[in-house]
Each structure stands twice: as structure tokens, then as C-alpha cells.
C-alpha atoms as one frame of an Amber mdcrd trajectory, in Angstrom:
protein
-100.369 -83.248 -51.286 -98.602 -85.878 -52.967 -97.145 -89.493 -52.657 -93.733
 -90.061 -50.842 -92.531 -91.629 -54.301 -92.801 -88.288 -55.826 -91.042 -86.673
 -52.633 -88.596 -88.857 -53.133 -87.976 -87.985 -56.781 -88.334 -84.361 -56.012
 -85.584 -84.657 -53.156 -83.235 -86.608 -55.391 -83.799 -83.423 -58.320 -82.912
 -81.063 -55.615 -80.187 -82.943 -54.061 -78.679 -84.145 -57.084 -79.322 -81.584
 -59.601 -80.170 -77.858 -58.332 -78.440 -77.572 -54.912 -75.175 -78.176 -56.943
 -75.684 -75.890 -59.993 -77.432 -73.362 -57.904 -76.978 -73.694 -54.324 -74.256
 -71.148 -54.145 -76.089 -68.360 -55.241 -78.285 -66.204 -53.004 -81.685 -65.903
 -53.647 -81.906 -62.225 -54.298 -79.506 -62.864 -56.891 -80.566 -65.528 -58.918
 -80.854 -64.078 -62.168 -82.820 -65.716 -65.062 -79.347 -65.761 -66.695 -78.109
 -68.472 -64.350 -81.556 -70.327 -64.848 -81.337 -70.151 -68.545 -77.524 -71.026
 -68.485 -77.972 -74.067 -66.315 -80.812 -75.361 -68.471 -78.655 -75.347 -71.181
 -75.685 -77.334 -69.431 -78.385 -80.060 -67.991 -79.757 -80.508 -71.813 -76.654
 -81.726 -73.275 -77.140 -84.256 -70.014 -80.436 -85.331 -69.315 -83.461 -85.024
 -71.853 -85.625 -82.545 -71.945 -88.294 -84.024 -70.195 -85.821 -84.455 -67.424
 -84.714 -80.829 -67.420 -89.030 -79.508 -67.823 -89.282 -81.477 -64.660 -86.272
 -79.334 -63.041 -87.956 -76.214 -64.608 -91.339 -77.001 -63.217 -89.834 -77.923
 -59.143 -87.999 -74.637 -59.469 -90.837 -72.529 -60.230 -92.622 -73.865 -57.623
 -90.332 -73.291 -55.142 -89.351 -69.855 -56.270 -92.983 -68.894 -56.561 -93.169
 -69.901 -53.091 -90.466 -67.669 -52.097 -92.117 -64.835 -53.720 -95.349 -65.296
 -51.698 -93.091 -65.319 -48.325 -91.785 -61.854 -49.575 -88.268 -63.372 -50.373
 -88.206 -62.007 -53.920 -90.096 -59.646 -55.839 -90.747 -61.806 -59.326 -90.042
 -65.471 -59.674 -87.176 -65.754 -62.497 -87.959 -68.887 -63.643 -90.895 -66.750
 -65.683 -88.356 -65.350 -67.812 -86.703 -68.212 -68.641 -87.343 -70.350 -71.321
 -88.290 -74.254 -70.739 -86.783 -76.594 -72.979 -89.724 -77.677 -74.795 -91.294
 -81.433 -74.070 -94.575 -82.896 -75.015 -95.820 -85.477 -72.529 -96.574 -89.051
 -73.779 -99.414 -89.121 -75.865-102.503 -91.438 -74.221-102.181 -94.924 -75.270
-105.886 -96.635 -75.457-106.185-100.436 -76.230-109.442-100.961 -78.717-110.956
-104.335 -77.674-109.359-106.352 -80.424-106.162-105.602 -78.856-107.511-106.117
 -75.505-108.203-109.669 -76.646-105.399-110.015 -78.462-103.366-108.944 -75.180
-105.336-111.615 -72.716-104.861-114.124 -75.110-101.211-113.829 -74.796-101.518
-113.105 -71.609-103.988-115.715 -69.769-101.274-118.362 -68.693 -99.177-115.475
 -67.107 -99.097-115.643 -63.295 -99.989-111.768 -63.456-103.213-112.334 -65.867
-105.887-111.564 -63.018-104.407-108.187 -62.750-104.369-107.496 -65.784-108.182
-108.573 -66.284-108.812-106.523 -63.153-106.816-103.664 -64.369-109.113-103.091
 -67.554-112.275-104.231 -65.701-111.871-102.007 -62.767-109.743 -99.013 -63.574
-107.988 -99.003 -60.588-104.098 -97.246 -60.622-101.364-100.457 -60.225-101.185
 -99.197 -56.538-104.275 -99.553 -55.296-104.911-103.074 -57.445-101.881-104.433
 -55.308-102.957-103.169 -52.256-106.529-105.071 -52.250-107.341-107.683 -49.359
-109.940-109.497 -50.097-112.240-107.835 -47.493-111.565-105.136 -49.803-113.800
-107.559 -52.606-117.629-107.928 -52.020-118.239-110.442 -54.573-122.359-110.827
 -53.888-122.949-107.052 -53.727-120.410-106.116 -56.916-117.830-103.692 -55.179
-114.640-102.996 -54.649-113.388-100.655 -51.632-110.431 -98.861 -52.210-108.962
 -98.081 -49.013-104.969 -97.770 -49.433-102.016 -98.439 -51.905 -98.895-100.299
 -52.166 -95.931 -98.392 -53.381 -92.478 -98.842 -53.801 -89.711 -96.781 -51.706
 -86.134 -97.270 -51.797 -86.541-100.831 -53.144 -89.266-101.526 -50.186 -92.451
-102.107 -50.830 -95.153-100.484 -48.448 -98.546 -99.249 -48.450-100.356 -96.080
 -47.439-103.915 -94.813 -47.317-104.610 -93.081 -50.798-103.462 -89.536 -51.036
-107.195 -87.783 -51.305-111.230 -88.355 -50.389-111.853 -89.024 -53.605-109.546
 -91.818 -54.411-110.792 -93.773 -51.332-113.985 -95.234 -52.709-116.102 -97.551
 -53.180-115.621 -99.134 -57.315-118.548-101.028 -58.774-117.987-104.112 -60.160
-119.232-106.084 -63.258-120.787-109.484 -62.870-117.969-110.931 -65.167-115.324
-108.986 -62.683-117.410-110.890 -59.982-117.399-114.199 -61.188-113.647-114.176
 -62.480-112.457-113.140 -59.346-114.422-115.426 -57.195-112.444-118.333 -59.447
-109.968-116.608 -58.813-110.155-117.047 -55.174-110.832-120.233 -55.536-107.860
-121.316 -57.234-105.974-119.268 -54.117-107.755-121.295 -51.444-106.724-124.292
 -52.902-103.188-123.242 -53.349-102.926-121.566 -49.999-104.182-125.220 -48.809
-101.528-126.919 -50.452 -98.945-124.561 -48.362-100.742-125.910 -45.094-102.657
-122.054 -45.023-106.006-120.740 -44.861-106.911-117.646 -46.888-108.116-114.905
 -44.863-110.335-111.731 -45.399-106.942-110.358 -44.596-104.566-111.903 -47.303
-104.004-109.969 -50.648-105.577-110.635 -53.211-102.342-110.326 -55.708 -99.621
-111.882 -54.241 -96.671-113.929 -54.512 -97.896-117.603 -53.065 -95.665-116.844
 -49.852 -97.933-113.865 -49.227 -95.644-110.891 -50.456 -97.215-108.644 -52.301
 -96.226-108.276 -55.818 -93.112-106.402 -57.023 -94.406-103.339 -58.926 -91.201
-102.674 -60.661 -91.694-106.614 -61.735 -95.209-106.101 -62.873 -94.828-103.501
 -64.982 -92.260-104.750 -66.981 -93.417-108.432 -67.262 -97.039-106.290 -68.909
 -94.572-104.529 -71.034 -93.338-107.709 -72.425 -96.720-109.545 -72.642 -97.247
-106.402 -74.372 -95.174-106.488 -77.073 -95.445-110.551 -77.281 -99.273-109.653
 -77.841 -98.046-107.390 -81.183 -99.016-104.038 -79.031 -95.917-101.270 -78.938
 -95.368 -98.561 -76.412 -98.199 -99.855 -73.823 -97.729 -99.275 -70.322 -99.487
-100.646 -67.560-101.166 -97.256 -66.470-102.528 -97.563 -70.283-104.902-100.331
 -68.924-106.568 -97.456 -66.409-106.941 -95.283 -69.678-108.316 -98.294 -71.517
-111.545 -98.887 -69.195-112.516 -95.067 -69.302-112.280 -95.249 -73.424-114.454
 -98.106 -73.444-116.928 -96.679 -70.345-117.356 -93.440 -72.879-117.712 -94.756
 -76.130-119.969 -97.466 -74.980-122.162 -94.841 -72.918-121.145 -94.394 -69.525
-121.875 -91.116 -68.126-118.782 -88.454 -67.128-119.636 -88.321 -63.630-119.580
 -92.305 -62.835-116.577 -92.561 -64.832-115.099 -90.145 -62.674-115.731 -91.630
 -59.423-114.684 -95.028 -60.518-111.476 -93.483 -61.745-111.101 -91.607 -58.661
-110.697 -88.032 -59.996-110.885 -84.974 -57.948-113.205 -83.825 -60.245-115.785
 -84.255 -63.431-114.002 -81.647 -65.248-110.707 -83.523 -65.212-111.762 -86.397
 -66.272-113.214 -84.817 -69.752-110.127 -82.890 -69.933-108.449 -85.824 -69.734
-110.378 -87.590 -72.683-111.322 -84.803 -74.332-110.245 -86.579 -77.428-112.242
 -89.563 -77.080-115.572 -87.330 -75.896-114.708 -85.018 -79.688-114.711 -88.399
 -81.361-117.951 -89.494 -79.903-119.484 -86.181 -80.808-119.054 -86.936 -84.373
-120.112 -90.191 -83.796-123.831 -88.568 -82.662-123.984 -86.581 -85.183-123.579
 -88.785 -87.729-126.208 -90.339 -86.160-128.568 -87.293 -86.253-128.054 -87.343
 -89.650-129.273 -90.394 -90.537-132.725 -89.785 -89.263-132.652 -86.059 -91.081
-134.278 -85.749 -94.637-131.612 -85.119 -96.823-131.818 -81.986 -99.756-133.804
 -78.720 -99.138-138.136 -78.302 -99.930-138.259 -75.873-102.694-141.488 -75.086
-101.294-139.695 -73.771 -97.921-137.570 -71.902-100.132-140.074 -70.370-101.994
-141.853 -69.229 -99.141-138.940 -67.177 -97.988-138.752 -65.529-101.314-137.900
 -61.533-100.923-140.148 -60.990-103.448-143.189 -62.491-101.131-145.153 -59.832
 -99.326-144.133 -60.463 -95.585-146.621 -57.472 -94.958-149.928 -59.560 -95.395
């Protein structure tokens, strides 16, 4: 259950990487010592994030051999990983949000951006929105399939689970952005001698292609840095409207829908750090409205010496 981009990159690991450093050696006689000595070979390579992802598509597959009954123990648990730790979560605060728009706003790619931290929405399924995807009077957004890019193609799909094909509420802001938005289309469209449909997208080139995500990513990633903001991506938007959804009260469980998560649970997981901070944050709260010191009288009460008897 995942997206043909990530097929793709596992084929090219397996093609590429482990069917010439290990293909050769039978499967009852792949010995962590192979493992462990390719590892080491692929390090001096490839970076060890590279190499964890190698280790990890391995595993799987060997663990899947050793449910068929093709091996008794999967090797790759005696091996050692080389050790990697993932990106660390990148959340704008809204000074740098506005700091980011203002750089942004003349950018052709500006009412993704807006959308991006408005919405939540993955860069996929923001460029694969029609605009009978927007209901501008009742404040939704339907999320019904993705663009991705394959082989320097792009294409779109339905999204990979039930839970990413939903329905996204919308702000009134979001609402009245994008209908001037749409507006400013029309008129362009009109200029081309076209009509804007319910079908069109609504991000696109002004030919009608939809937009390059390759191209998107790193035009954000320039704004970015233009804006004074270093080592933002444009998945960091997504992250950015769940940070402000918690710390300005939104509950776990809308969140979570909006975000498309398969689940509650992974969604605090995933901002664990943000819901710790905002734990503080109450309790510093419930301390202001608790009388500060302790009543001697209280104390004296629970004196040992008292007679507890009578």
C-alpha cells in the first residue's frame, strides 16, 4: 500500500543497489556477514540515510521470506544499521509565515502556498484540485486524487487510502482568497479565448498543464530562503497548519482528518512535541489562578502530635 513513486524508488534500490551486491548469493546463505560487509562498502558511497533506506527494503523483504518458510531468522536482525536520524520537523511561527507571503505574494505560485498553510493538504493533492473539487459557499474542499510525478511525467491517481480521500473544511479567508483567485483565472482564461470549467485545475500553468512539482518545490525553496527562512521545505507548510491548529486549540481528532491520517494516534505522535509544549503552556496557566505559599493553619492541622483519634 503505497504510491508508484515510492515503487519506483524501491525498484531502482533493488535494481541498482542489492541485486548487484547480493544477487549472487542464495538465500539460505545469506549470512549477516555479507549484510554487514556490504553496508560498509555502500557507506563510503552513498550516505547513511541512503544505505538505512537499503537496510530497511531488505528487512522487509527478508522478513517476508521468513513468513513463506524460506529462511528460519531474517539476518538483517543481526546486522547493524548505519545510524541516521530523520530530518527534524521544520514549523513556520506566524511571523515567518508573514514574512514568507510577503516575499512571496507576487510569485506566480503564491496561491499555493496560501492554500498550502490554510488547508494542509500534501503538494499532491493541492495540484490535483479541479475546481469542482472547491465549494466556495459551503467552505470545503474534496480531496479526491493526486498528481504525482513518474519518470519525468506528470499524472494523477486516486489517493492511496479512505482516509486521505476527504472532505477538508475551509476557512472563510481560504474562501474568499480563492474565489479572487478564480476570478483572476476567468479573466485570464478569457484573454486565451477559454472558458474556465468545473473541470480545469485550479493550479495550473495558463495553457492548462498542471504544475511541475519538481518546479514548485524548488521555486518555495528559494522564496524560502529570499524570505530569511533556512532549511524549509514545502511539505513544512503541511506541518505548519497542524502547529498552528494545536496551539491555537484545535482538537486532535479534526486535525487528523483534515490532515488525512490513518489515525488520531499518529497524528499526536507526530507532534508530540508541540502537544508537550502546550502542556506546559496549561499549566502555567493553572498556576496563575492557584494561591501561591502553603496555610499554616492546614499544616497545623496535620500535625502528628494532633489526636486523629477524636
Amino acid at each position: 500500500n503505497c504510491s508508484q513513486r515510492t515503487l519506483d524508488g524501491y525498484q531502482n534500490i533493488v535494481k541498482r543497489h542489492l541485486i548487484p551486491a547480493l544477487g549472487q548469493v542464495q538465500l539460505k546463505h545469506l549470512h549477516p556477514q555479507a549484510i554487514q560487509s556490504y553496508y560498509g562498502k555502500a557507506i563510503e558511497k552513498v550516505s547513511a540515510r541512503t544505505v538505512h533506506k537499503h537496510h530497511r527494503l531488505l528487512s522487509q523483504a527478508l522478513k517476508y521470506a521468513v513468513r513463506q518458510g524460506y529462511l528460519g531468522r531474517n539476518p538483517c536482525e543481526l546486522v547493524d544499521s548505519p545510524s541516521w536520524k530523520g530530518r527534524a520537523m521544520r514549523t513556520l511561527t506566524p511571523a515567518e509565515v508573514e514574512a514568507l507571503f510577503d516575499v512571496a505574494k507576487d510569485s506566480y505560485y503564491y496561491p499555493v502556498y496560501y492554500t498550502a498553510v490554510s488547508s494542509g493538504l500534501r503538494q499532491g493533492e493541492l495540484l490535483g484540485l479541479r475546481w469542482r473539487d472547491i465549494d466556495l459557499d459551503f467552505l470545503s474542499i474534496s480531496v479526491s486524487r493526486v498528481l504525482y510525478k513518474r519518470r519525468g511525467i506528470c499524472q494523477f491517481k486516486e489517493p492511496k487510502t479512505a482516509r486521505s480521500r476527504r472532505r477538508v473544511a475551509m476557512t472563510p479567508k481560504l474562501a474568499l482568497f480563492l474565489r479572487e483567485y478564480r476570478t483572476e483565472r476567468e479573466a485570464l482564461y478569457r484573454e486565451l479565448g477559454k472558458e474556465l470549467t468545473l473541470d480545469y485545475l485550479v493550479f495550473a500553468y495558463p495553457d492548462g498543464r498542471p504544475l511541475d512539482p519538481s518546479v514548485l518545490s524548488h521555486e518555495f525553496a528559494r522564496i524560502a530562503k529570499q524570505a530569511g527562512l533556512e532549511r524549509v521545505r514545502f511539505h513544512d507548510l503541511r506541518h505548519t497548519f497542524a502547529s498552528l491548529m494545536l496551539l491555537r486549540g484545535g482538537k486532535p481528532k479534526v486535525i487528523s482528518e483534515a490532515l488525512g491520517h490513518a489515525s488520531v494516534a499518529f497524528t499526536m505522535d507526530t507532534y508530540s512535541h508541540i502537544i508537550e509544549g502546550m502542556q506546559s503552556d496549561a499549566m502555567a496557566l493553572l498556576d496563575e489562578v492557584l494561591p501561591a505559599g502553603v496555610n499554616k493553619n492546614s499544616v497545623a492541622k496535620l500535625s502528628p502530635t494532633l489526636d486523629f483519634q477524636r
